[in-house]
C-alpha positions, -999 to 999 in steps of 0.1 A, spaced: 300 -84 -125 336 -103 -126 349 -115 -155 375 -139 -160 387 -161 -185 391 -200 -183 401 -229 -200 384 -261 -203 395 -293 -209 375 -316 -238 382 -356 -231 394 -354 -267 426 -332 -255 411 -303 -271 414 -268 -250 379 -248 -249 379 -213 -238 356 -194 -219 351 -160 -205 332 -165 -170 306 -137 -163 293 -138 -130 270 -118 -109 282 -93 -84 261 -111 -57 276 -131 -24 290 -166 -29 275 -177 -59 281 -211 -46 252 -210 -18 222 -192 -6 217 -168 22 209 -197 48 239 -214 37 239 -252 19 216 -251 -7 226 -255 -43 218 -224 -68 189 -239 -84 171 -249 -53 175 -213 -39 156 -197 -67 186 -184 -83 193 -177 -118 208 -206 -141 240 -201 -153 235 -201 -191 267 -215 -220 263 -193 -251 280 -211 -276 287 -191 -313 276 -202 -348 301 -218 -373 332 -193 -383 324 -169 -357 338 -167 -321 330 -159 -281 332 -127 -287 300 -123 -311 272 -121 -286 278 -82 -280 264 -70 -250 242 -103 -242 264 -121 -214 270 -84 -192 227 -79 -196 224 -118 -183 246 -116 -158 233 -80 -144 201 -101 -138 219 -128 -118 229 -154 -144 265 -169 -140 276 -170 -179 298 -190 -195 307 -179 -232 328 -203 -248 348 -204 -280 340 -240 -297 365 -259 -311 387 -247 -339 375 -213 -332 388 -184 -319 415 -192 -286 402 -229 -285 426 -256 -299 422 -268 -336 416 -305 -335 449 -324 -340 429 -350 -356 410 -324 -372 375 -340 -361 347 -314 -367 320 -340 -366 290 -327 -344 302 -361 -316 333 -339 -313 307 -306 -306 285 -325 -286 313 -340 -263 331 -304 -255 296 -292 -249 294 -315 -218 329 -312 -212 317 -273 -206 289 -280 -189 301 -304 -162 324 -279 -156 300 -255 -154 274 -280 -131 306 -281 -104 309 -242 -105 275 -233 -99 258 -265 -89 224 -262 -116 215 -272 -145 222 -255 -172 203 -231 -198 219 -237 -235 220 -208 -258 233 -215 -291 238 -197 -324 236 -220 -358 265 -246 -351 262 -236 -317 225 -245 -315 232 -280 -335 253 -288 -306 229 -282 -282 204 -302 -294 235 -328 -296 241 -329 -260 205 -326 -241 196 -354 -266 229 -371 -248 222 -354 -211 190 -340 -209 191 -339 -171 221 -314 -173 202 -288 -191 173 -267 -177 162 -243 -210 173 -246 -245 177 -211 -271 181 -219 -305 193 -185 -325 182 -186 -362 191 -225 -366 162 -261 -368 166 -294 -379 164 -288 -413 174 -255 -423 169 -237 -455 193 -252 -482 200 -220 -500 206 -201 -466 234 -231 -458 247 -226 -490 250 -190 -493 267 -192 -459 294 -220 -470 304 -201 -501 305 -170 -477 328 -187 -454 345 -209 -482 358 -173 -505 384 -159 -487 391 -188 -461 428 -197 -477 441 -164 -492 427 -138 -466 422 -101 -468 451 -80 -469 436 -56 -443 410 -51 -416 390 -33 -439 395 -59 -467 372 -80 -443 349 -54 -436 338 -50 -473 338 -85 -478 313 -86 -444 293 -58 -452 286 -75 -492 271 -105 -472 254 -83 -450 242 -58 -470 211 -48 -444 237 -38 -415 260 -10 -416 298 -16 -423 313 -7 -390 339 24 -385 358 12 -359 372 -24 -364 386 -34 -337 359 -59 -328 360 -78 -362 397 -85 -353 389 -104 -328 371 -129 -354 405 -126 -377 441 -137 -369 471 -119 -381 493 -148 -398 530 -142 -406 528 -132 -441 508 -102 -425 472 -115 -441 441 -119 -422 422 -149 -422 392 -157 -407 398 -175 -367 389 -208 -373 407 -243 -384 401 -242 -425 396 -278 -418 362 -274 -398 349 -257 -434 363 -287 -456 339 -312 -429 312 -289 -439 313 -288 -474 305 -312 -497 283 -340 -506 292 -359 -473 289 -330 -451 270 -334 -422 251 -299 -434 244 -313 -465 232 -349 -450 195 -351 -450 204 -383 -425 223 -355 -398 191 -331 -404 166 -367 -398 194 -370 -368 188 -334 -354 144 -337 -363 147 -366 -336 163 -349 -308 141 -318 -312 107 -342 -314 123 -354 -275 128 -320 -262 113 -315 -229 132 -285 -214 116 -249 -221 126 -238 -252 127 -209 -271 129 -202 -310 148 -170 -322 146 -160 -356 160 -132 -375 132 -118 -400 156 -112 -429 176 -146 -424 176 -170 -456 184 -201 -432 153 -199 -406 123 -188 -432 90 -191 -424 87 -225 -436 115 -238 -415 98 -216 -381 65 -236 -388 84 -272 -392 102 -267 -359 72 -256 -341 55 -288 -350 82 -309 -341 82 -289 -304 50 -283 -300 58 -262 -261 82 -241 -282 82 -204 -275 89 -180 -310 102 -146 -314 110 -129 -350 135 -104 -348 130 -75 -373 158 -59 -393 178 -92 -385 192 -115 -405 208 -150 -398 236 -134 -367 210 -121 -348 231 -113 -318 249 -88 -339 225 -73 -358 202 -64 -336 212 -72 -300 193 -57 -275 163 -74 -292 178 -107 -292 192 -103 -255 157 -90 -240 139 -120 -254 166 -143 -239 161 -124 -206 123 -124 -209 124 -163 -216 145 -175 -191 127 -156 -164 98 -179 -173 117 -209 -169 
């Protein structure tokens, strides 16, 4: 496997960035017999996993080497605000802003590797998703929605927003400030020893305090009565696209989450009725972290199907 990292220009003059995993295979671009585009030759999609709101790139764990061992180019990317993408000068966090980096990424992506694309998203990652096949559909070849529907649990979105929301201006005074802060919202996963991967969801800022790596804007777009989480007319918005899904698609939950319950699994399965479901156990609401060789081998078992 190669690994690089790119960046990709939104039409809105934000910068996305992307690490590029790709398969140790022969030119990626064509088949054996020479000519025929990736999809067409039987290959692998490439699959975009796109993060949840206040996390970054790096959050998938060991997902993108696992896909990318079994032949699928990936493309993790940071969305905007987040992580080593560019904050929105305008600071627009509205889910057209998502939606249009999304195909930004994946036209870039289509040029690369010549197929359609396999979407796996995480929460805000997942919104967008739905955002862009409902725009493109004939980009996309498989959608993955990780612990996020249309209408998500309204105490799960809370808790998470007041999460996000404590330390977001003031900071932690040290890695392991954040850790305890972490591990009190995650009570069911083990505070971590070695922290050197939770700084790469914090940046350093000149007064030597830590603060979460994303635009404090994006949260203040979030919050509130005219949020689009808190819209019943977005979650109407995001009901419609998932009732006009017609690309396999898959359903991850984690058991323990508070923002995918039962309730919400049931709903969404309704709305799609071809939707595939799998319940993580011992996994709350970031999946991909808490239990990631789970989550990756059923995103590896699904996509083979597809």
């Amino acid at each position: 496997m190669s690994l690089q990292t790119i960046t990709i220009e939104s039409p809105t003059g934000v910068a996305i960035e992307a690490d590029v995993s790709t398969p140790s295979t022969p030119d990626p671009d064509h088949d054996d017999a020479g000519g025929r585009p990736l999809e067409r030759a039987g290959r692998p999609a490439p699959v975009v996993l796109a993060h949840g709101g206040g996390q970054t790139r790096h959050s998938w764990g060991g997902t993108a080497r696992v896909l990318a061992a079994k032949g699928h180019p990936v493309v993790s990317i940071d969305l905007r605000g987040h992580g080593d993408s560019s904050w929105a000068p305008d600071g627009d966090y509205h889910m057209s802003a998502f939606r249009d980096d999304a195909l930004a990424v994946v036209e870039w992506v289509q040029a690369r590797f010549e197929s359609r694309v396999a979407w796996v998203g995480a929460s805000l990652g997942g919104m967008t998703g739905l955002h862009a096949i409902s725009s493109e559909p004939d980009r996309f070849c498989a959608l993955v929605l990780v612990d996020i529907t249309p209408r998500p649990a309204a105490a799960g979105v809370s808790r998470i927003i007041e999460f996000m929301s404590k330390d977001a201006d003031i900071g932690f005074a040290t890695l392991d400030d954040a850790a305890d802060a972490i591990a009190a919202y995650q009570p069911h996963r083990p505070r971590p020893t070695d922290l050197s991967g939770l700084a790469k969801n914090l940046r350093q800022g000149p007064d030597g305090r830590w603060r979460w790596h994303w635009d404090p804007a994006f949260l203040s777009i979030r919050t509130g009565g005219g949020s689009e989480h808190a819209r019943d007319a977005h979650h109407g918005e995001l009901e419609t696209f998932a009732r006009g899904l017609r690309v396999p698609t898959l359903l991850i939950r984690g058991k323990l989450s508070d923002l995918v319950t039962q309730d919400e699994v049931d709903a969404f399965l309704e709305m799609v009725p071809h939707a595939e479901y799998v319940d993580v156990a011992n996994a709350a609401h970031m999946i991909a972290g808490d239990k990631n060789d789970a989550f990756t081998e059923a995103v590896v078992s699904f996509l083979e199907r597809c």
